[in-house]
N, C-alpha and C positions, 0 to 999 in steps of 0.2 A: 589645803593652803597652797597659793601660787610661789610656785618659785622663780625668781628674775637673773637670769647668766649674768655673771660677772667675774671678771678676773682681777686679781691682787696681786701685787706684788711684795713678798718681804725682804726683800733685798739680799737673797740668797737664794731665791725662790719664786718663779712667776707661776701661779695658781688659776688656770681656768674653773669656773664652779659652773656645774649646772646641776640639774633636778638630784638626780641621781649617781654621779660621778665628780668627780677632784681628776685634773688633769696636773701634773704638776713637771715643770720643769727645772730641772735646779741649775743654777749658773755653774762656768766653767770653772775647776779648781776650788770649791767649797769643800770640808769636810763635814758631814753630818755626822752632830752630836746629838745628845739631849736634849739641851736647850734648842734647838733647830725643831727637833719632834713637839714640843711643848708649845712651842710657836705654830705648828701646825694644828694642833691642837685644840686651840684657840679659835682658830678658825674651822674648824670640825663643829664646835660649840656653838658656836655663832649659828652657822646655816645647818649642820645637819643633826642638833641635837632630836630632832624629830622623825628623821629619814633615815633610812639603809641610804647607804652609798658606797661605791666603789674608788678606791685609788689609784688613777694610772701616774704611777713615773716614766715620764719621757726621756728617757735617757739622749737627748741631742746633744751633751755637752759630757764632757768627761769630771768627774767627782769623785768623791771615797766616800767612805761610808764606815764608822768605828760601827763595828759588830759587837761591841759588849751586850749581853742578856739583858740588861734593861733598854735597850735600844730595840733587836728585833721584838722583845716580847712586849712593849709597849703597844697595844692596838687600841686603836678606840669605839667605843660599844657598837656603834651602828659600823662601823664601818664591815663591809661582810667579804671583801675581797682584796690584793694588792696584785697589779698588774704592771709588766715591767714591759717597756720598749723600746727596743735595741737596734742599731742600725748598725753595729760591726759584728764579726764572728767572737772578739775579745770581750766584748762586752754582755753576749749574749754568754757566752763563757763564765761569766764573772757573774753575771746575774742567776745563773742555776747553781752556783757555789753559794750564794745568798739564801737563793730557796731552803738549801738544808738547814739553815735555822731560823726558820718559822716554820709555826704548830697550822696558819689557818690557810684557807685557799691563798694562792699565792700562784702564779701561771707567768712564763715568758713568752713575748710576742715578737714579732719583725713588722706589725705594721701596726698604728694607730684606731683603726679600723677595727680589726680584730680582738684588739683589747676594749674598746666600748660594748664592741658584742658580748663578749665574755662578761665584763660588768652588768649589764642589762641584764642578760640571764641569770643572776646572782643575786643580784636586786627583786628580780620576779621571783626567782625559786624560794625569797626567804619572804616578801609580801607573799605568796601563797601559804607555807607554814603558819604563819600570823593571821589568817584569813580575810587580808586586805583586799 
């Protein structure tokens, strides 16, 4: 099945989509809760209830993040990686304090670049497992 790039906006959140990857940006000054995950979600459902996909957060803006257990351990089925991308030393800081609570791949980056490659590879190593 073809899949057509498109990006959303949920107004907390501008979402590039393509085949294989969620690019996601969150606006300045958002706190991510629940309900923010569950709106993603949704759109998880929408396009990739059929695909592995990977999730890059773009960290270009500054945000928080409630860390309660149902939060990080919230994953959704296809999704097979989270990839984080950082443009300060602080933030790359803060993003490996995050990694310690999630169980599944989870990787921090400094470029945009780097994090599609790592999803791609992620995406292919579990289409291989599956015998796609």
């Amino acid at each position: 099945m073809s899949f057509t790039n498109k990006t959303i906006d949920l107004g907390f959140v501008r979402m590039e989509l393509s085949e294989h990857c969620v690019i996601a940006t969150v606006k300045e000054g958002v706190l991510i809760e629940l309900d923010h995950i569950a709106a993603l979600h949704e759109v998880f459902a929408k396009y990739y209830s059929a695909r592995n996909f990977g999730y890059i957060d773009n960290r270009a803006h500054q945000y928080a993040i409630n860390l309660s257990p149902e939060l990080y351990n919230s994953r959704y089925p296809k999704m097979v990686g989270l990839a984080i991308v950082c443009y300060t030393e602080s933030a790359i800081k803060n993003a490996n304090f995050e990694k310690s609570f999630y169980n599944w791949p989870f990787e921090v980056f400094k470029n945009l670049e780097e994090a599609q490659q790592w999803i791609a590879d992620l995406v292919a190593e579990e289409e291989k497992k599956a015998g796609l």
